[in-house]
N, C-alpha and C positions, 0 to 999 in steps of 0.2 A: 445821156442814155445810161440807164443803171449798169453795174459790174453783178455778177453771179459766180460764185466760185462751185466748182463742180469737182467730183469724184468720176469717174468711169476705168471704162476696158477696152482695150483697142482690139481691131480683130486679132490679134498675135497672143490675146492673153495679157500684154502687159495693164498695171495697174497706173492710173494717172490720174493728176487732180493739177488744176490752174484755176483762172479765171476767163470770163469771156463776155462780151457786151450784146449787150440782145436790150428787147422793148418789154420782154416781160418774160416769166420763167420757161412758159412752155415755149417762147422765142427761142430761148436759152437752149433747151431742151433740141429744139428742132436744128439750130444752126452746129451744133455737138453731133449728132448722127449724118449730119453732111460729110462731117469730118471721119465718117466710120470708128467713134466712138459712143460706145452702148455704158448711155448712162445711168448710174447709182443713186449719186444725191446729188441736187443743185439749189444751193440758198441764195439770195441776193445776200452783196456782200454793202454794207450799210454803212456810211462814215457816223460816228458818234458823234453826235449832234452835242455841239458845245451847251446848251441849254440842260443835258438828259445829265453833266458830269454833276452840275448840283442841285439843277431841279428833279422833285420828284410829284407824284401823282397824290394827290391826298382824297382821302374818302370821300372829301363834299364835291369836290372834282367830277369824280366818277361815278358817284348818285346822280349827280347833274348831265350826266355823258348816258348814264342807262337809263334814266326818267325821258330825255329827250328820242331817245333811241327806240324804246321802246312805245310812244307819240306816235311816233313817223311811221315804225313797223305796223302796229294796228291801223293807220291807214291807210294801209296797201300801198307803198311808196316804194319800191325796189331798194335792196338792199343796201347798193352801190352808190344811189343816188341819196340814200339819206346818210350814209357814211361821208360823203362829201360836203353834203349840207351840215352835219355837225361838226366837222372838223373844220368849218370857215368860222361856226360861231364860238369855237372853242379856244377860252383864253390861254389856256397850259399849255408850254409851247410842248412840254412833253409827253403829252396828250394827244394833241393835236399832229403830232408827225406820228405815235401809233398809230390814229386813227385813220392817217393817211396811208399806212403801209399796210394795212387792215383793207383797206378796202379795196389797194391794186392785187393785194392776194386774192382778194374773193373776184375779182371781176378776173382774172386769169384761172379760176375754179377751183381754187382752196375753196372749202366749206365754212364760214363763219366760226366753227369751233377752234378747228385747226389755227384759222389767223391768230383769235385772242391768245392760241395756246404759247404762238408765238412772244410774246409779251408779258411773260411770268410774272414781272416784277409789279406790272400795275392789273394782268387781270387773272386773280386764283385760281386755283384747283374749282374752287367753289362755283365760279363763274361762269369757266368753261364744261365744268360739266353739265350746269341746267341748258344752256345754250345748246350743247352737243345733242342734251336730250328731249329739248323744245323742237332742233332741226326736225332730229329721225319721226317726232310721231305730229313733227307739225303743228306746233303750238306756241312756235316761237314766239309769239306777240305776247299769252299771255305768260310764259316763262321770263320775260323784258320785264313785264309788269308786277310781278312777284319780286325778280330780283330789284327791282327799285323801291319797290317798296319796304324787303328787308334791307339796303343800303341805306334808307330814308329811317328808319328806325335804328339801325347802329349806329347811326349818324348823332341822333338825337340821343340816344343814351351815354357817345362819346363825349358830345355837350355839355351833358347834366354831368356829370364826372369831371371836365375840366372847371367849369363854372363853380363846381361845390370845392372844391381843394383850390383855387385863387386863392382864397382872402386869406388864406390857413397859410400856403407858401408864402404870400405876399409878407404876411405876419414873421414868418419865421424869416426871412431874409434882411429883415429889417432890423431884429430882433440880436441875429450873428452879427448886424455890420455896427449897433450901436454897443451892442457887448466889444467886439475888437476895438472900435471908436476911443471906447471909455479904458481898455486895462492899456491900449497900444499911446494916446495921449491926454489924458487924464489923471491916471492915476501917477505918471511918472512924474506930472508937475507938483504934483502933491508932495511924492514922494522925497523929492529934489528942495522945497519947504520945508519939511519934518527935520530932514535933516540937515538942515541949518541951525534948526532949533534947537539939536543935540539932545533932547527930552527920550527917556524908555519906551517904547511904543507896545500898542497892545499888542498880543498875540496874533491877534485879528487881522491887526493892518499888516504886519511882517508879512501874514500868508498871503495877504491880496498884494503887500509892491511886488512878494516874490512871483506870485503867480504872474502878475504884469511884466516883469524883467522875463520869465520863462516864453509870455506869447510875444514880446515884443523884437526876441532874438530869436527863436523858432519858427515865429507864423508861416513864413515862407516854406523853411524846410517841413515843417507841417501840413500844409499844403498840398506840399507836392508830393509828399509821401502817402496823402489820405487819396490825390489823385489818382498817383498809381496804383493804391493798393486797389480802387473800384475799377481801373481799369483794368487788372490784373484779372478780379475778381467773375466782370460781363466777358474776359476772352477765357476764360474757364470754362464758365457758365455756358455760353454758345459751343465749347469744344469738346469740353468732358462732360460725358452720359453721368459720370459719378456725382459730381459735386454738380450737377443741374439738378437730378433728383434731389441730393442732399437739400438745396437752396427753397425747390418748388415741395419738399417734404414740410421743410419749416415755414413755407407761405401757411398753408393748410391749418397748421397749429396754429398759430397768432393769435392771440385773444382783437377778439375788432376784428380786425383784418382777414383772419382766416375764415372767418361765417360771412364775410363779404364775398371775397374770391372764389367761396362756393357758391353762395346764391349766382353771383357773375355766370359762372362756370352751366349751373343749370341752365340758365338764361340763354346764357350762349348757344350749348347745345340744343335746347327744345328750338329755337327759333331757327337756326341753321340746320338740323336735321327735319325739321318740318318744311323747309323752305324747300330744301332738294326733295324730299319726296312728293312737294308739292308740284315740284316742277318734271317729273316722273322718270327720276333718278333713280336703279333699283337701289333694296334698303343696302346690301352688303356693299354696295358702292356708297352709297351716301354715309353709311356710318365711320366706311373709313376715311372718306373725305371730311369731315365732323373730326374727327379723332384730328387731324392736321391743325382744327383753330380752338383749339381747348386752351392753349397759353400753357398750361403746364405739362411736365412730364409724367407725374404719379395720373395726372387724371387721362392723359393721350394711350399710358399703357391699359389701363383700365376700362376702355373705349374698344383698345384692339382686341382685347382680353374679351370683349362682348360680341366683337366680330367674329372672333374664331369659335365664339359657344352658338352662334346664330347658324354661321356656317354646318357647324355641327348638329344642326337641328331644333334647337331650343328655342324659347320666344325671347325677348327682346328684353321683359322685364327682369328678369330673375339675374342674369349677367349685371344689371346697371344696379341692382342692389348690393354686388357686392363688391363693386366699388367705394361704398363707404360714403355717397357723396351726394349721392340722391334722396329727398325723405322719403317719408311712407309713404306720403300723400303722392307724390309725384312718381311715384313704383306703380302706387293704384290706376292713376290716371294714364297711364303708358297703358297698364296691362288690359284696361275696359277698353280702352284705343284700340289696343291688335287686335280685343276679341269682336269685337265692332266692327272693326275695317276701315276708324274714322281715325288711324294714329296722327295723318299730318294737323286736322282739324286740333285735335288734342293737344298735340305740342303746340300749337299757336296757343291754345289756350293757359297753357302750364308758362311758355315765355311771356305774357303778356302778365303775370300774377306774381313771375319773378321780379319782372323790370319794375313795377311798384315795389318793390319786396327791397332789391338795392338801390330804389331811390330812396325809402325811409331808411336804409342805414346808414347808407352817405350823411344823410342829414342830420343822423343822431350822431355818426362819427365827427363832423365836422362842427357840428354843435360842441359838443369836446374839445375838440383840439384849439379853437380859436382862444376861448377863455383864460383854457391851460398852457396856451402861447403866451399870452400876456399877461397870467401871475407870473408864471417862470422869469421873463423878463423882469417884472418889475420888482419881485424878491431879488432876484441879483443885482440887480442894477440900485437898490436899498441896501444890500447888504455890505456893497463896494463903496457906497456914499458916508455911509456910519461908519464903516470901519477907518476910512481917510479923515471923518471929521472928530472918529472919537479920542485921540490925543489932543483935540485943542478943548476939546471939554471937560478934559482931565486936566486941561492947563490952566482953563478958566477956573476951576474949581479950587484946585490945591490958590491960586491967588485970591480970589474971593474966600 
């Protein structure tokens, strides 16, 4: 039988909290006022699931958990009973015990928003709020069916992003281990030859054994220093407001990369705030929710910065213009959207123009970078060849 730790007030005024065993909250609930304690709060108290310390919930996971979910709810299946039926066929063990604790809250009358809300880590702001507002006007099924379909599209665009940067990492990892390979045991055997031969060496070669003696007594300390400095760097970045802006200032700039992370950033936004208005989230709620999955911070202030001008009266366009980050075209298409009354239609259509937009960059960046992996390698790795071979050519030469 579950444990629930509780808060309450005895009739004296005093303040108290423990634990207590019951079949379900309002059990809890009800065996606590026997006791003439008038309770505050009471949660089930949860052992942490040895699975939950290293597993986590990944997005195709959870498309797959709100695709099937959303199945069952448009046909008329009670709520409880499809929460059970998916959580038998659901392989994530940490999923799968959400999904179970999910559905003993709602079958003791938690509201379905309230459970997920429970569950931060696997289900968003984003989440719970179409759901909370699928409940209130009844439309939960197709709120299920929106959200899986924008989970089934982030999904796929997180695909085309890992898929296109493979062969570019794959390149460049191969690329640092035959570069260390060749200065760390190559070139020292070389070097260990020349100087047998007591001969003057080029300029060239001196700077490549030196460079070789530099990585082959450093690498580690190297390392571990270029380690820490990134770790240093992401527990900054998550702590300080200052150097996150600093970091997400210079994503923006980047040549490449900055006109990527924007187009992303449109993309993202049109499709997420279209998504929640679709599922009939009001806008000052959904914008701020929006502002939460922007990924950076110059563009999350710039988001709120449009919330507080919407609040204040304003339409919706004229705040995202001057963010900096929006083009024309997609200022126009917002603003014939509000005057219309078709913005979420709109935004689907502005996200769906994007997501081709950084899939041809992807493709032209990655077209790039592969090529320019592999000169680079092979100018280095030519240039540490010649410069080891060119004293025996010089040796061959003066004898001939």
């Amino acid at each position: 039988m579950p444990h629930y730790r509780y808060q309450g007030v005895t009739q004296s005024g005093k303040q108290v909290a423990g634990t207590v065993e019951a079949i379900n909250e309002i059990d809890a609930k009800t065996n606590l006022r026997k006791t003439r304690i008038r309770v505050t709060a009471v949660n089930e108290k949860q052992p942490v699931p040895f699975s939950a310390l290293f597993g986590r919930v990944r997005l195709k996971d959870l498309s797959a958990f709100t695709r099937q979910f959303a199945s069952m709810n448009s046909s008329a299946i009670p709520l409880v009973q499809s929460l059970d039926a998916i959580a038998e066929q659901t392989e994530n063990r940490t999923l799968r015990e959400a999904v179970r604790k999910i559905s003993a809250d709602v079958q003791s009358g938690v509201s379905l928003a309230e459970a997920l809300s429970r569950h931060p880590k696997i289900f968003n702001r984003l989440y719970c709020a179409m759901v909370k507002a699928g409940e209130a006007a009844g439309i939960l099924s197709n709120v299920l069916l929106r959200l899986a379909d924008y989970q089934e599209k982030s999904l796929g665009i997180l695909r085309r992003v890992r898929s296109a940067f493979a062969y570019p990492a794959l390149v460049a990892f191969v690329a640092a281990g035959a570069i260390v390979a060749l200065m760390t045991f190559v070139v020292p055997t070389f070097s260990t030859m020349l100087a047998e031969l007591g001969a003057q060496l080029p300029l060239s070669t001196r700077v490549v054994i030196k460079a070789s003696e530099i990585v082959k007594t450093w690498l580690l300390p190297i390392a571990v220093l270029v380690s820490a400095a990134v770790a240093m760097i992401a527990y900054f970045y998550r702590k300080n407001d200052r150097v996150r802006l600093s970091i997400d200032s210079l994503q923006l700039t980047l040549p490449l990369f900055g006109q990527l992370q924007k187009k992303s950033a449109v993309s993202r936004f049109s499709r997420t705030f279209g998504a929640l208005l679709n599922g009939g989230v009001p806008i000052a709620d959904a914008l701020e929710i929006t502002s939460t999955t922007a990924g950076n911070r110059i563009l999350e202030n710039g988001f709120l910065k449009t919330l507080e001008a919407i609040r204040g009266g304003q339409t919706l366009a004229m705040p995202l213009k001057e963010t900096g980050v929006f083009p024309p075209m997609v200022i126009q298409m917002i603003s014939v959207g509000e005057k219309s009354g078709q913005l979420p239609e709109m935004l689907v259509k502005i996200a769906d123009y994007y997501d081709a937009e950084v899939d041809s960059s992807i493709t032209a960046l990655t077209s790039i970078l592969e090529p320019a992996l592999v000169v680079i390698m092979g100018i280095f790795i030519a240039a540490v060849l010649i410069s080891m071979y060119l004293p025996m050519f010089e040796m061959v030469g003066a004898i001939g």
